[in-house]
KEKEGU-111989 format. One record per residue (C-alpha): residue number from 1; residue in three letters; z, y, x. Coordinates in Angstrom, 2 decimals, padded with zeros to 5 digits, m for minus. Example, Ala and Ser with C-alpha at 12.3 -4.5 7.8 and 13.67 -1.06 7.14 Angstrom:
BEGIN
    nr   rest        pz        py        px
     1    ala    007.80   m004.50    012.30
     2    ser    007.14   m001.06    013.67
***
This chain:
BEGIN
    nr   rest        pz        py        px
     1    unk    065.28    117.43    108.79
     2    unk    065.07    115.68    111.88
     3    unk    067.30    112.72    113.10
     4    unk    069.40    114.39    115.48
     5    unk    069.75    117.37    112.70
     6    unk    070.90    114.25    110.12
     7    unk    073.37    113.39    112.45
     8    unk    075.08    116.32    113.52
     9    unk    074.95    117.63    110.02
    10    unk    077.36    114.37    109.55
    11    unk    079.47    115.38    112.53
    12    unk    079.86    118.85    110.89
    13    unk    081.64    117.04    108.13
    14    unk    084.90    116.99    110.05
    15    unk    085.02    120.65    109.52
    16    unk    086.57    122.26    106.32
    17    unk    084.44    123.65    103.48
    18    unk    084.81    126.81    104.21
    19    unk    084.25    126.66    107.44
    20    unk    080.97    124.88    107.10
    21    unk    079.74    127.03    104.54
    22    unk    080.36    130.32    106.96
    23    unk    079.61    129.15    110.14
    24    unk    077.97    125.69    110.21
    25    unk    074.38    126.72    109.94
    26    unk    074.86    128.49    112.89
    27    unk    077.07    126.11    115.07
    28    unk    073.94    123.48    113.83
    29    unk    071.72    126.11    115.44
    30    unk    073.38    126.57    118.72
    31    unk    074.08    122.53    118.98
    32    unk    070.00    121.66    118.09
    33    unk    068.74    124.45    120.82
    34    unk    071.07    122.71    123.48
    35    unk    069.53    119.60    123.25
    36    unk    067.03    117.65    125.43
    37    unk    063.60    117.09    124.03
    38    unk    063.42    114.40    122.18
    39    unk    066.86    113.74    121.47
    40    unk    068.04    112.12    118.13
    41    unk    071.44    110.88    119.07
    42    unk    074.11    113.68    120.11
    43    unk    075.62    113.34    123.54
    44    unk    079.16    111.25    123.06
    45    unk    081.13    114.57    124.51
    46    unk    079.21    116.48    121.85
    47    unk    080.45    114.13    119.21
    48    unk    083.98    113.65    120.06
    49    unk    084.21    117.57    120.51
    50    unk    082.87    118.49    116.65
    51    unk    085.68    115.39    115.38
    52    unk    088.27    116.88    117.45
    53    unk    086.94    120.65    116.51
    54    unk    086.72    119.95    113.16
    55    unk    090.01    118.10    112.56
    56    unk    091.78    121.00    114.61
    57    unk    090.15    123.21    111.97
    58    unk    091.10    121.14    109.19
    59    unk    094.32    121.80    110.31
    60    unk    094.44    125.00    110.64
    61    unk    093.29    125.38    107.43
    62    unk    096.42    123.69    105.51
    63    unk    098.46    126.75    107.87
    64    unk    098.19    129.05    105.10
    65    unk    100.21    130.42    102.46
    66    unk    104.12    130.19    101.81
    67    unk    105.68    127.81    104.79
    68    unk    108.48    126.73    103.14
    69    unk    106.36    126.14    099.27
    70    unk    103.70    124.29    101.28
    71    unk    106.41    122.46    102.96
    72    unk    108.33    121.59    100.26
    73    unk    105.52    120.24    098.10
    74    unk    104.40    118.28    101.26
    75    unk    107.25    116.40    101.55
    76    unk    107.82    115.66    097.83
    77    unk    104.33    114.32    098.15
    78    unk    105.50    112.13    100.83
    79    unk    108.64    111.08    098.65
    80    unk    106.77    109.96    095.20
    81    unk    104.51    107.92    097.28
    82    unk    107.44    105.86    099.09
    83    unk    108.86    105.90    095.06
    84    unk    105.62    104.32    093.75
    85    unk    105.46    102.15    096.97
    86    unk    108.93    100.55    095.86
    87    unk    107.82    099.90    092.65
    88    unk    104.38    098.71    093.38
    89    unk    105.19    094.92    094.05
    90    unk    106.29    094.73    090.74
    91    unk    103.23    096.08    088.07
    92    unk    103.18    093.11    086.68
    93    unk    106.37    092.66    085.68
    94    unk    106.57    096.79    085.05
    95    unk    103.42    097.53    084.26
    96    unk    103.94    100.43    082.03
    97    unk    106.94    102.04    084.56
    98    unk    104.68    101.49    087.79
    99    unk    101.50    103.31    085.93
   100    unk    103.74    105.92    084.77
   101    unk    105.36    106.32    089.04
   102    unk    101.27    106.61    089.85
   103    unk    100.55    109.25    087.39
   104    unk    103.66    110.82    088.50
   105    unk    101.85    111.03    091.93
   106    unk    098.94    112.22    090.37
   107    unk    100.47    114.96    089.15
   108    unk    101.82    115.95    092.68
   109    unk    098.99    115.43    094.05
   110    unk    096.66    117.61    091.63
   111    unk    099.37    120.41    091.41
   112    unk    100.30    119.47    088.00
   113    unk    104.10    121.01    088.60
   114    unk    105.66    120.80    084.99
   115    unk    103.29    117.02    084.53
   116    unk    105.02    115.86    087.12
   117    unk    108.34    116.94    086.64
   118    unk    108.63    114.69    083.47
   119    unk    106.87    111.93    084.30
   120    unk    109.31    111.57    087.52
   121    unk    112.42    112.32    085.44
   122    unk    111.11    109.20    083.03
   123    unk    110.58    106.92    085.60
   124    unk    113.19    107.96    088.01
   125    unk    115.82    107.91    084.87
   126    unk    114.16    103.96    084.48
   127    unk    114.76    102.94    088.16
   128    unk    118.05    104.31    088.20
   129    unk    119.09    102.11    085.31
   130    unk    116.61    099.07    086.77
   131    unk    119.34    099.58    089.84
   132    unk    122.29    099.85    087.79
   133    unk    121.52    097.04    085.64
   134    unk    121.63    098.58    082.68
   135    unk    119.25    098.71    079.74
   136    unk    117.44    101.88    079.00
   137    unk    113.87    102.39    076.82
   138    unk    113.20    098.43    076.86
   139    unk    114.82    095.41    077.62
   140    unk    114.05    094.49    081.00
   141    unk    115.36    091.28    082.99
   142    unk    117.16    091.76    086.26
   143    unk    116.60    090.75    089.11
   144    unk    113.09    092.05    088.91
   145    unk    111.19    089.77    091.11
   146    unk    108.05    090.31    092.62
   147    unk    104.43    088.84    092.47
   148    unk    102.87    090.54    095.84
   149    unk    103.22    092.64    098.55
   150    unk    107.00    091.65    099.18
   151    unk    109.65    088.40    097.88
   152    unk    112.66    090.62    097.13
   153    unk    114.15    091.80    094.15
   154    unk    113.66    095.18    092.97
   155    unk    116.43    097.57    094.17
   156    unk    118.10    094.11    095.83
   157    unk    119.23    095.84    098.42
   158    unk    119.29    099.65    096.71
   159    unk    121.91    101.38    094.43
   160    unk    121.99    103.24    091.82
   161    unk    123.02    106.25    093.86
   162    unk    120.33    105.61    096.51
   163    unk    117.77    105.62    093.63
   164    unk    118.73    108.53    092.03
   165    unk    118.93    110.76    095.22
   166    unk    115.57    109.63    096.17
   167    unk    114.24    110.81    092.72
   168    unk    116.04    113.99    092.92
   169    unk    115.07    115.28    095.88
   170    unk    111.27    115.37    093.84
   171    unk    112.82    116.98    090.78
   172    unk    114.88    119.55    092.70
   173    unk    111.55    120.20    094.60
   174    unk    109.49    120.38    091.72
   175    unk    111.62    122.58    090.24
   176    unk    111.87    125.11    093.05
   177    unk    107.77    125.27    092.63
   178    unk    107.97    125.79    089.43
   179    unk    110.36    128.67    089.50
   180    unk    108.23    130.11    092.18
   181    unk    105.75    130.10    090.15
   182    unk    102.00    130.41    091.38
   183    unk    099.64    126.91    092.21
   184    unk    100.41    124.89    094.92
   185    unk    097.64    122.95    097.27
   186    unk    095.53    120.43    096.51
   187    unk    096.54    116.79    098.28
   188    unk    094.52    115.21    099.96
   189    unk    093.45    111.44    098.41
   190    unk    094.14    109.87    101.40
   191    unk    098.00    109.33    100.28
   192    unk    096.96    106.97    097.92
   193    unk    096.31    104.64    101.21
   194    unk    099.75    105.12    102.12
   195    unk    100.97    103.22    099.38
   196    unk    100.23    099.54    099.89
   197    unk    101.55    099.58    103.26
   198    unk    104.79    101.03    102.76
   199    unk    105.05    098.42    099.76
   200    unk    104.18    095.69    101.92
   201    unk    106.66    093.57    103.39
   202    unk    104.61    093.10    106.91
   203    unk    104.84    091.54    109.71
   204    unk    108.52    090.54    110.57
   205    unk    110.41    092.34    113.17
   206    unk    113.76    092.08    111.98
   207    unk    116.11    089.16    112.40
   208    unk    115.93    086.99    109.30
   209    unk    118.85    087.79    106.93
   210    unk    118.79    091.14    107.79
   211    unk    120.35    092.90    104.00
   212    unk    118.04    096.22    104.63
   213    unk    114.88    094.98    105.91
   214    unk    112.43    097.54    106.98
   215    unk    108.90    096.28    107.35
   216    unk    107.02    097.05    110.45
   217    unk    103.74    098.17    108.17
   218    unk    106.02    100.92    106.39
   219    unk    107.33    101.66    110.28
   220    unk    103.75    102.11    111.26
   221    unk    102.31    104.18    108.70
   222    unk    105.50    106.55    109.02
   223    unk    105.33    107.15    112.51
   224    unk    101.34    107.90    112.35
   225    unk    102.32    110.60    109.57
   226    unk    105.31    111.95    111.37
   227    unk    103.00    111.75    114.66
   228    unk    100.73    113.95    112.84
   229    unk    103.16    116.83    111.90
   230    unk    104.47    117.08    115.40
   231    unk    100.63    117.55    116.36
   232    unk    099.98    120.14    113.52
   233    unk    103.12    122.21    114.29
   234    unk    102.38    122.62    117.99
   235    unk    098.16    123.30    117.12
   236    unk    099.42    125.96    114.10
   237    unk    102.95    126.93    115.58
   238    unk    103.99    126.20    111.95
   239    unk    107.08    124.86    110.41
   240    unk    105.98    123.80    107.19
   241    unk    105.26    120.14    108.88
   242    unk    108.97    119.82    110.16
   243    unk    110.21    120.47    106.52
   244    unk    108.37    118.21    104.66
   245    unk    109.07    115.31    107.39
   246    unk    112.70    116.31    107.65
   247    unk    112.85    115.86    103.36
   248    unk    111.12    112.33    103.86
   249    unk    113.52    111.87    106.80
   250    unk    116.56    112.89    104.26
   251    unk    115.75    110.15    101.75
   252    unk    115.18    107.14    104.29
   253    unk    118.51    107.98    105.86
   254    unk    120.15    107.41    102.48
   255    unk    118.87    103.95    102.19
   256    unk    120.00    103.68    105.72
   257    unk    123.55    104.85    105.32
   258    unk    124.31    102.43    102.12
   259    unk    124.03    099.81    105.03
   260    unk    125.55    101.83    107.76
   261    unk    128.13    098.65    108.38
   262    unk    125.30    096.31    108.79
   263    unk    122.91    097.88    110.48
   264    unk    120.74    096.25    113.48
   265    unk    119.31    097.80    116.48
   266    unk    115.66    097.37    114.76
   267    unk    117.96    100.71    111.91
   268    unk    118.43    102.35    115.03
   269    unk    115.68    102.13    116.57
   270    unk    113.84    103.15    113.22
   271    unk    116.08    105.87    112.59
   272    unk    116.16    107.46    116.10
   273    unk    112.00    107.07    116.38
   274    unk    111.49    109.27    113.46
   275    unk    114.50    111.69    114.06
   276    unk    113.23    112.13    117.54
   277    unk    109.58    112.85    115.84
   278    unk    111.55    115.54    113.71
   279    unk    113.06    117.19    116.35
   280    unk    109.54    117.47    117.72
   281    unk    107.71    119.03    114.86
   282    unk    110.83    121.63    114.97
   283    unk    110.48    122.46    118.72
   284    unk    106.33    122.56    118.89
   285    unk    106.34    125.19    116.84
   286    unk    108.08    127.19    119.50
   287    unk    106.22    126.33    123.08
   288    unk    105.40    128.70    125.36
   289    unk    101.69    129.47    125.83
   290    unk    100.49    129.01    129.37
   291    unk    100.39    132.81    131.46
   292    unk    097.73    133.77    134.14
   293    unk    099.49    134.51    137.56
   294    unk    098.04    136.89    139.29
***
């Protein structure tokens, strides 16, 4: 294998499994005939066609099967990773509860339906009574104060209601798969990266005192994943993107409305940046494709 080979092979990586495995060897052929002699590094508008080829493909791929299952186990995914975010500043103080939230993504993430429908009924049934105050399964001290990531209490500026909703919009999902019956898709790892960041208190962009502060990392990653279903609806003229972001969408404007009287323009702005990213992912799926005039 020759340099150049090596390196495309690595460019091919972008592309699914699948698609590799059926037509890489020959889109390796095809890219190694077209190129100069003695060439070992592709040409930069080789390379950045193959990423962009290959993550178009990629998305293409996840275009399959029921919309609105896919959808709906999309967004839930989305959900129990903002849930373990929340309780991720505090696995020290909960380490048992915080494990139990993870493996409760695991189990999204993997498929594991019924797995996951307990394991987010325990620890959603935990936070609820974290919120509440009350004691439930072991004694544990409120306020729940943090060791990293953030300096406010757990739930400090939650409620019991808020936390409960947020839990069962999982449950209800998860049990609307199971019903259906049948597997659902794999997740890809990369949510576990999500996590930190919407846990992290960030960079401040809201005015100090603010009772519902939103950090700007959790802003940031957010918008990138909303950015990315308005891009996969309008390549696969799908609407299982626009579900699962309008589900996430649903939770965060419950936190949002507990605070409705105190809200700043950083809410609104917050608010209106991923509605507006919502209303995209529902219209891309519907553009017109360009006509020859004669």
């Amino acid at each position: 294998m020759t340099t150049l080979e090596r390196r495309y092979r690595r460019l091919l990586l972008a592309y699914p499994r699948t698609y590799r495995a059926t037509h890489g060897d020959e889109l390796l052929d095809v890219l190694l005939e077209s190129a100069g002699p003695g060439q070992s590094v592709p040409a930069a508008r080789e390379a950045l066609g193959l990423i962009f080829g290959g993550a178009r493909a990629r998305i293409v791929h996840l275009a399959t099967g029921s919309t609105w299952a896919d959808g709906l186990h999309l967004g839930i995914t989305a959900v129990s990773a903002a849930n373990l975010a929340v309780l991720l500043p505090y696995a020290t103080t909960l380490p048992w509860w915080t494990l139990l939230s993870a493996l409760a993504l695991l189990a999204v993430l993997r498929g594991r339906l019924w797995a996951a429908l307990a394991l987010t009924a325990l620890t959603g049934v935990k936070a609820v009574a974290i919120a509440g105050g009350w004691r439930l399964f072991d004694l544990t001290l409120v306020p729940v104060l943090p060791t990293f990531l953030t300096g406010d209490a757990l739930f400090g500026a939650s409620s019991p209601v808020v936390v409960a909703f947020a839990y069962a919009v999982v449950l209800l999902g998860l049990l609307a798969l199971t019903r259906r019956g049948g597997p659902v898709r794999l997740r890809s790892w990369w949510w576990w990266s999500a996590v930190p960041p919407l846990a992290w208190a960030g960079p401040a962009w809201m005015p100090d005192g603010t009772q519902y502060p939103i950090s700007l990392s959790r802003l940031a990653v957010e918008v990138v994943v909303f950015a990315l279903a308005v891009v996969a609806a309008y390549v696969t003229r799908d609407l299982r993107w626009t579900l699962a972001s309008g589900i996430y969408l649903l939770v965060a404007s419950a936190g949002l409305s507990l605070h409705a009287d105190s809200m700043t323009r950083q809410h609104i702005a917050y608010w209106g940046v991923l509605t507006l990213l919502v209303l995209g992912a529902a219209v891309a799926p519907f553009r017109q494709r360009g006509r020859c005039l004669d």
